[in-house]
matplotlib code that plots the C-alpha trace (Angstrom):
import matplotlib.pyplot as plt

x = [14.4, 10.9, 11.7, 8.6, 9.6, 13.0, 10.7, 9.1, 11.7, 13.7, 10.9, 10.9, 14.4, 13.8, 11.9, 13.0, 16.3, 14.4, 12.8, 16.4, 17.9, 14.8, 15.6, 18.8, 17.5, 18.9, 15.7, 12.4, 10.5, 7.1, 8.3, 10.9, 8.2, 5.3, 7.9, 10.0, 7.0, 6.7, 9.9, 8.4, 5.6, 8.8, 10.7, 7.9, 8.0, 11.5, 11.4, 9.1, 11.4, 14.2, 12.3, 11.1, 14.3, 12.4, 10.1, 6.8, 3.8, 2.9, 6.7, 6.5, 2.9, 4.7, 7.6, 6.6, 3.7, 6.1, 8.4, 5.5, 4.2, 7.7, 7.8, 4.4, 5.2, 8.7, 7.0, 9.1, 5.1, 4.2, 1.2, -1.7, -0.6, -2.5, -5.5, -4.7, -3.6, -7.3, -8.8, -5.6, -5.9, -9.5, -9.1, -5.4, -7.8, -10.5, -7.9, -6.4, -9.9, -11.1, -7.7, -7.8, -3.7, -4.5, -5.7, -4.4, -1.7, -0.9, 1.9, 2.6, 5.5, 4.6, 7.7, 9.4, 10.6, 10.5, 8.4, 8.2, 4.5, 4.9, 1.4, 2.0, -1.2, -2.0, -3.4, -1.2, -1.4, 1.3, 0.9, 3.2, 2.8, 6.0, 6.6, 9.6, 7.8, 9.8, 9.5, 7.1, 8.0, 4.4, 4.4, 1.2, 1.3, -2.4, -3.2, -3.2, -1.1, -3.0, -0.6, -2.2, -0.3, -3.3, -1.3, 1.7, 3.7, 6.0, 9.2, 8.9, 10.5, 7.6, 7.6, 7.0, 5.7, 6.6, 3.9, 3.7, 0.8, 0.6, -2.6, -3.3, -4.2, -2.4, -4.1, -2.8, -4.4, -4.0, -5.3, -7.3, -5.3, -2.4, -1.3, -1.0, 0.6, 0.2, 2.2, 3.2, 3.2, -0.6, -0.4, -4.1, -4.8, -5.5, -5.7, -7.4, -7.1, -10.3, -8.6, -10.3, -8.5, -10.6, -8.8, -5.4, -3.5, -0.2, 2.5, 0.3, 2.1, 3.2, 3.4, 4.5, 2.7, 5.1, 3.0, 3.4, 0.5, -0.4, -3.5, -4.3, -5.4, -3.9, -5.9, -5.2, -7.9, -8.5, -9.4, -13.6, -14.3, -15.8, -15.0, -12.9]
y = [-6.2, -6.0, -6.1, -4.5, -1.1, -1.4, -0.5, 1.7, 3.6, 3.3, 5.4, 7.5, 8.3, 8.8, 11.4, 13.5, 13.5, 14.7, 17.8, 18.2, 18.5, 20.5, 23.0, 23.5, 23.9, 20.8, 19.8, 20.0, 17.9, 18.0, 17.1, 14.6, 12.3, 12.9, 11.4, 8.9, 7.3, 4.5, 3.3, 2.6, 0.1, -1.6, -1.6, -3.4, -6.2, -6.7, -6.5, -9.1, -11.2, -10.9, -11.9, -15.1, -15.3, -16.1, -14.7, -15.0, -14.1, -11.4, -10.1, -10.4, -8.3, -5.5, -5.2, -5.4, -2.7, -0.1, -0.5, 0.4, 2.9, 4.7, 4.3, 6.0, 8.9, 10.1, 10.2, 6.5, 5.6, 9.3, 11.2, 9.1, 5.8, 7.3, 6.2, 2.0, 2.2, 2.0, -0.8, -2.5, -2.5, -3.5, -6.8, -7.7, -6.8, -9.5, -12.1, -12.2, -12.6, -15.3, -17.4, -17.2, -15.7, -13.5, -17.0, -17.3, -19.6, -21.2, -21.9, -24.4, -24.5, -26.5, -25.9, -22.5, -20.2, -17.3, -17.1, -14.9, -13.7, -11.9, -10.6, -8.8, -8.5, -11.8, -12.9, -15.4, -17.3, -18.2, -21.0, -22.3, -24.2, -23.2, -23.9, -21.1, -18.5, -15.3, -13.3, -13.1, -10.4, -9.4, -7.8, -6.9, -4.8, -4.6, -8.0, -9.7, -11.6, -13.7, -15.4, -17.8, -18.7, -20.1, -23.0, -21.6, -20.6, -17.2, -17.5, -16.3, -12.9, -12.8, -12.6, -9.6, -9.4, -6.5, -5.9, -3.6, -3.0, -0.5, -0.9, -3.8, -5.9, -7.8, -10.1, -12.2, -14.7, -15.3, -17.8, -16.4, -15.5, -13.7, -10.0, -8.0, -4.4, -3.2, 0.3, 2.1, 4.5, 4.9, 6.9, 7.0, 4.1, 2.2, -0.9, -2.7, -5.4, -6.8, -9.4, -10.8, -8.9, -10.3, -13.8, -12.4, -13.3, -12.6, -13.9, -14.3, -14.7, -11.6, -10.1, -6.6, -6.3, -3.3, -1.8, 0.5, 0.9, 3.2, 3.2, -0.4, -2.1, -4.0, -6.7, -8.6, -11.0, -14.7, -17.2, -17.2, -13.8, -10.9, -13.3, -15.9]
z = [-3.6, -5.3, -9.2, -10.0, -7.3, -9.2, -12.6, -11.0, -10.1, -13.3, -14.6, -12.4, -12.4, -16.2, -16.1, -13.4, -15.5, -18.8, -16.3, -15.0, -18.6, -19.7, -16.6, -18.0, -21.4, -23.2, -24.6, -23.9, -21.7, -22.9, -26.2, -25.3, -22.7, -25.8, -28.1, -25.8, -23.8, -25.8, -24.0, -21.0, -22.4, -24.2, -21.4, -18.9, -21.3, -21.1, -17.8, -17.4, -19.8, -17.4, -14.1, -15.6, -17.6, -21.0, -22.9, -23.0, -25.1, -22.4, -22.6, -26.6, -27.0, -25.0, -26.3, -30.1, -29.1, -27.7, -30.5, -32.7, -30.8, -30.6, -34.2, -34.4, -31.4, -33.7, -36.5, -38.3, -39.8, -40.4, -38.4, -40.3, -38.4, -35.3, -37.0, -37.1, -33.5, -31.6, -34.1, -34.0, -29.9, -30.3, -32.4, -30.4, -27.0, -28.8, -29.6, -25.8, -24.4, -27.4, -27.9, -23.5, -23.7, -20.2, -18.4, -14.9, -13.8, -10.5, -9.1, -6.0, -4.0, -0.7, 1.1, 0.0, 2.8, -0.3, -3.6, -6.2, -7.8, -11.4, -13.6, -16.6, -18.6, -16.8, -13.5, -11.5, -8.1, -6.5, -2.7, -0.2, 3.1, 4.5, 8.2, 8.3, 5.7, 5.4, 2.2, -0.5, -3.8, -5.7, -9.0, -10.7, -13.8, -16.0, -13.9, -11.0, -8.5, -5.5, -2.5, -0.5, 2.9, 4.6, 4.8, 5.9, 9.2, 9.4, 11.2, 14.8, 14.0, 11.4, 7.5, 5.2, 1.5, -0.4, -3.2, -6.2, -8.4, -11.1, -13.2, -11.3, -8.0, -5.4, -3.0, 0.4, 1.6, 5.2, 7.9, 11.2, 14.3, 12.2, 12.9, 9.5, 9.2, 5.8, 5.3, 2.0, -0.7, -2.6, -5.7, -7.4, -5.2, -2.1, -0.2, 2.6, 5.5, 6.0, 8.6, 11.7, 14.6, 17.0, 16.5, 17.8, 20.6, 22.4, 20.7, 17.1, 14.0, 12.2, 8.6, 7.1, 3.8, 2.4, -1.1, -3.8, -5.1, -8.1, -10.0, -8.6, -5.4, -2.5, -0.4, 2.4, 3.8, 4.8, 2.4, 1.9, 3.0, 1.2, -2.2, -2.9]

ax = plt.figure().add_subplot(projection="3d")
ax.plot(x, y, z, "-o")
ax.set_aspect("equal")
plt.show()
């Protein structure tokens, strides 16, 4: 299962429970989100704890800045503290970019049959040069995840990727010759399969790109074409 379509739908879930308890007048929705948010930005970091099972600075920034922001949002820091939260945003935003914190990583793994590619306010790139590919799980939340299988083979039944980007981008890289079906939920946002079809035969190799993608973008393409 993807980990980041299991956020996703936590949230979800969460609020179409605060509208069900609002329609029965328990409290009131608008109210409840405009004060309870805050959870949410908390909750992605310690999500993204749990799927690399440590934390990291990433996890850390999140999870102290939706604490704070909860505290601001029900009132703990009083209604003036409104006015520190955009210039503190704007000097933490400066420090990522300066001190390099949001640099990408890359991660090989030559002969995987299944890998995992997590971005949290990051961009990552994950590789493998499986013979017997068969799964791939892509998470990108504010970043972006790249998976390169030029180098790699799907199983003869043929391999799928299931990909998630909220905020963010997911890209596959894929070698000429390969038959790619990319199907999904957009919400805000799109994606695209600039792939050579030309280059397919009968009895190609075959990958299912399943996406959710909100307010991001999906890509699937061969390595060197359009960019890199």
């Amino acid at each position: 299962m993807n980990a980041g379509r299991v956020f996703v739908g936590a949230v979800l879930v969460s609020i179409g429970v605060v509208f069900v308890l609002d329609a029965n007048e328990v409290l009131r929705a608008g109210e409840t989100l405009g004060s309870w948010w805050p959870l949410a930005v908390a909750g992605l970091g310690l999500f993204h704890a749990l799927d690399r099972r440590r934390f990291t600075l990433g996890s850390a920034v999140l999870m102290i800045a939706g604490g704070i922001l909860l505290a601001i949002t029900t009132d703990v820091f009083g209604a003036d503290a409104w006015d520190m939260v955009w210039p503190v945003a704007l000097i933490g935003a400066g420090l990522w970019l300066v001190l390099g914190w949001g640099r990408r990583s890359v991660r090989r793994m030559p002969d995987i049959d299944s890998v995992d590619g997590l971005a949290v306010l990051s961009a990552s790139r994950v590789a493998t040069r499986s013979g017997h590919f068969r799964h791939a799980s892509l998470t990108a939340v504010l970043g972006g995840v790249t998976l390169d299988l030029s180098e790699a083979t799907p199983v003869a039944t043929g391999a799928v990727v299931d990909a998630t980007a909220v905020l963010g981008s997911v890209t596959v890289l894929v070698p000429r010759g390969w038959l790619v079906e990319v199907r999904g939920i957009p919400v805000l946002g799109g994606w695209d399969d600039t792939t050579d079809r030309s280059a397919i035969g009968s009895g190609a190799p075959r990958l299912e790109v399943r996406a959710l993608v909100a307010l991001g973008g999906l890509e699937v393409k061969h390595a060197g074409r359009w960019s890199s």
